[in-house]
C-alpha positions as CSV (number, residue, x, y, z in Angstrom):
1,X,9.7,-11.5,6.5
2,X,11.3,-14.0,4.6
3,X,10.7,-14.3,0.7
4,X,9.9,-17.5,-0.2
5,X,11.0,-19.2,-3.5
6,X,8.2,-18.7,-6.1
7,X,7.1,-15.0,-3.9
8,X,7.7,-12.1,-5.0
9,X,7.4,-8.1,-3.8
10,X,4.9,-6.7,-6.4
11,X,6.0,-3.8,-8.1
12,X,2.5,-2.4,-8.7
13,X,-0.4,-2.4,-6.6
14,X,-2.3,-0.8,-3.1
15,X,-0.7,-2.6,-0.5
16,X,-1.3,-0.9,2.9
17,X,2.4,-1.9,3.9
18,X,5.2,-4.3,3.7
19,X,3.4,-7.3,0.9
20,X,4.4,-10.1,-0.9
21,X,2.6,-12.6,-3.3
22,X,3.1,-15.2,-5.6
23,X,4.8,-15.3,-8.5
24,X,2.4,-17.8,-10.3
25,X,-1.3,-16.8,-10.7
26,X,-4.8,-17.9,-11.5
27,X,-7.5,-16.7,-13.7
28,X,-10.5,-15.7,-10.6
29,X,-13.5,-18.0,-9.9
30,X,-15.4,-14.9,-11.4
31,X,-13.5,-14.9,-14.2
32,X,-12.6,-11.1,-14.9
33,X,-9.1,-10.9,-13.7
34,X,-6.3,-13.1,-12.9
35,X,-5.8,-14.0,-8.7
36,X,-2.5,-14.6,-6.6
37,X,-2.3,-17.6,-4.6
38,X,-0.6,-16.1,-1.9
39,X,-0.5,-12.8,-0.2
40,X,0.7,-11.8,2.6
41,X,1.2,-7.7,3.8
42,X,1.9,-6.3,7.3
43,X,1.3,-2.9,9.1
44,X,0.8,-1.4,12.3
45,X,-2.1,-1.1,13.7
46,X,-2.4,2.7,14.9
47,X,-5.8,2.2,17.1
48,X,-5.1,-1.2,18.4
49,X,-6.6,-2.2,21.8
50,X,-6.2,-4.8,23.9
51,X,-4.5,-8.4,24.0
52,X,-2.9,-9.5,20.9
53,X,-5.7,-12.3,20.9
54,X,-8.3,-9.9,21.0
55,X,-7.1,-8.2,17.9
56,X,-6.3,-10.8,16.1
57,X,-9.6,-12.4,16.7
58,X,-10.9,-8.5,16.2
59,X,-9.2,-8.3,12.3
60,X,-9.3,-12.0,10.6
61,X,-12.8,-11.5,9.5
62,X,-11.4,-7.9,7.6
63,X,-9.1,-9.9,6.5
64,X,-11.3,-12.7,5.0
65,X,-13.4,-9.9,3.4
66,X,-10.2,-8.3,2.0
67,X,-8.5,-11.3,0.9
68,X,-11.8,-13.3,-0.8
69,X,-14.7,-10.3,-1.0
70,X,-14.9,-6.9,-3.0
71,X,-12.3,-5.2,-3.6
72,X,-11.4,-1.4,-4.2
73,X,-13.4,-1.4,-7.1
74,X,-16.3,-2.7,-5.7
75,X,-15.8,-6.1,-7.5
76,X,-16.0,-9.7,-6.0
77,X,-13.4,-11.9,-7.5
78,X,-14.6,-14.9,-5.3
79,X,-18.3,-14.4,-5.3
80,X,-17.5,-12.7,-1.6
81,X,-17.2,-14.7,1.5
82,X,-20.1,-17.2,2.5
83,X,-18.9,-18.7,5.5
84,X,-15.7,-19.8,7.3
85,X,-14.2,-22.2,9.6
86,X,-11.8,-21.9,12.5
87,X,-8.8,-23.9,11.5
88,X,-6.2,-22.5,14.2
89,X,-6.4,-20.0,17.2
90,X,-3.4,-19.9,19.3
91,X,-0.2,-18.0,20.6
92,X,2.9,-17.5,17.9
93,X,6.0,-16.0,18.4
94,X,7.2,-13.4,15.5
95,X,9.8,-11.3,15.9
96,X,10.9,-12.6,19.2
97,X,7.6,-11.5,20.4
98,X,4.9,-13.6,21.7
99,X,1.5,-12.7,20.0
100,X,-1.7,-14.6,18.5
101,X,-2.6,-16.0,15.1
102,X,-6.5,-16.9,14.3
103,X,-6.4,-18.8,10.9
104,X,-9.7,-19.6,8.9
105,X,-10.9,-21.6,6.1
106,X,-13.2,-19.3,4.1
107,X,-15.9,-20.6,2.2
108,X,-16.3,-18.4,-1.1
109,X,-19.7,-17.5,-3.7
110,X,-17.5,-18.9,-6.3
111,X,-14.6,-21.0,-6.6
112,X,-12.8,-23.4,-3.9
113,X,-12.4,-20.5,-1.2
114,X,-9.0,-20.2,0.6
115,X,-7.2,-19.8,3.7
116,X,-6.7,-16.4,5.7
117,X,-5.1,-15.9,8.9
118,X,-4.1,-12.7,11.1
119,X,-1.2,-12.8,13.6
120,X,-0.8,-9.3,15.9
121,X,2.3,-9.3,18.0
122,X,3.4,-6.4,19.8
123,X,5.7,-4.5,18.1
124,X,10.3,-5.0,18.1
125,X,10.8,-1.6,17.7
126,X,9.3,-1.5,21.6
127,X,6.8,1.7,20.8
128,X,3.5,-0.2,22.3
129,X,2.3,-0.4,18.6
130,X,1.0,-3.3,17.7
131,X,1.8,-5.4,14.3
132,X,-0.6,-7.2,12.1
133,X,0.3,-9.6,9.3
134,X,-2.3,-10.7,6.9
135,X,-2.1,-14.2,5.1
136,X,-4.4,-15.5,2.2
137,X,-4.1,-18.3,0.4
138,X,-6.6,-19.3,-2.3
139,X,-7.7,-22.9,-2.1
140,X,-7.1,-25.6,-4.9
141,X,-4.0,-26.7,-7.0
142,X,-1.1,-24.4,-6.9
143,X,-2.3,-23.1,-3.6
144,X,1.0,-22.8,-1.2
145,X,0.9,-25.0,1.9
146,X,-0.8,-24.2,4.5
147,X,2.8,-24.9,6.4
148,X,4.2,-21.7,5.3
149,X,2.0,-19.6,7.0
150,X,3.7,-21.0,10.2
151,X,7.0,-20.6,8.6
152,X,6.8,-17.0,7.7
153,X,5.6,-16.6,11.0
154,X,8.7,-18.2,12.7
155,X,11.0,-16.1,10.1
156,X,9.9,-12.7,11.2
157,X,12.9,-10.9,12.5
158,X,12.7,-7.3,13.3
159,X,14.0,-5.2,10.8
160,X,18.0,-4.2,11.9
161,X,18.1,-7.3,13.7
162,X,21.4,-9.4,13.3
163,X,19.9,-11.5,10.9
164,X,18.0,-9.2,8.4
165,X,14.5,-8.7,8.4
166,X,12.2,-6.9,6.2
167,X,10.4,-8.4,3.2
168,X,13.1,-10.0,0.6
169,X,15.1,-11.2,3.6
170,X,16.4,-14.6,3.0
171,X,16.4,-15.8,6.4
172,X,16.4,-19.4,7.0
173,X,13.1,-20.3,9.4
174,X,13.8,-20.3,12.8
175,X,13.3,-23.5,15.4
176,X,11.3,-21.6,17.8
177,X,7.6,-20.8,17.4
């Protein structure tokens, strides 16, 4: 995945693979701790089944509730996730691979809410595995634009690939998509 300017890699935190956030932050609705406004993380899904739609429209509401409700410590930055909206449901290629984004607008307890979406493509490396990437984007000023959720996707090249790939990568987006 590319790394856009103002992202970075954390160095800390319990990311469940490949992540990136912003460099700027917030203090959270709830007040506790301070809040990214941007994520994004990948991994491969080990118990995936079906069409790329289907999973994609199987994770984005774990993805709202990871992205906007409790986290590890059983606290709700956001207030937890009242409702949501379908923004976008279609196919995307990623990494030369055709798969399916669902994005939502996620109506939060506290604060403005945010954006989340989940793209599965089957996997480059050709192993039947399928890969998820997560998006969330808090709502409000400073938020990224929506836009660069459909320019990471385009960006994703498989890692070894001729052009990069891999989080960091400072690949220029891509015309297809």
């Amino acid at each position: 995945m590319p790394l856009p300017d103002g992202w970075e890699v954390p160095e800390y935190g319990v990311f469940q693979a490949a992540a990136m956030t912003t460099v700027a932050d917030f203090r959270c609705p709830e007040g506790g701790r301070y809040c990214d406004y941007g994520k994004v993380s990948s991994r491969t899904l080990t118990s995936g089944r079906g069409t790329p739609e289907q999973m994609a429209k199987d994770d984005i509401a774990e993805a709202a509730e990871e992205a906007f409700g409790k986290d590890s410590l059983g606290v709700a930055p956001y207030g937890g996730v009242t409702s949501h909206k379908v923004l976008d449901q279609r196919q995307a290629v990623a990494a030369g691979r055709t798969g399916y984004l669902v994005r939502w607008q996620v109506t939060t307890g506290k604060g403005q809410g945010g954006y989340v979406q989940s793209l599965v493509f089957p996997s480059p490396a050709g192993d039947g595995a399928p890969v998820t990437v997560r998006f969330a984007f808090a709502a409000g000023e400073g938020m990224p634009e929506l836009s660069l959720m459909d320019e990471i996707t385009r960006s994703i090249r498989p890692i070894g690939s001729a052009t990069g790939g891999g989080v960091g990568s400072s690949i220029a987006p891509g015309q297809d998509g």
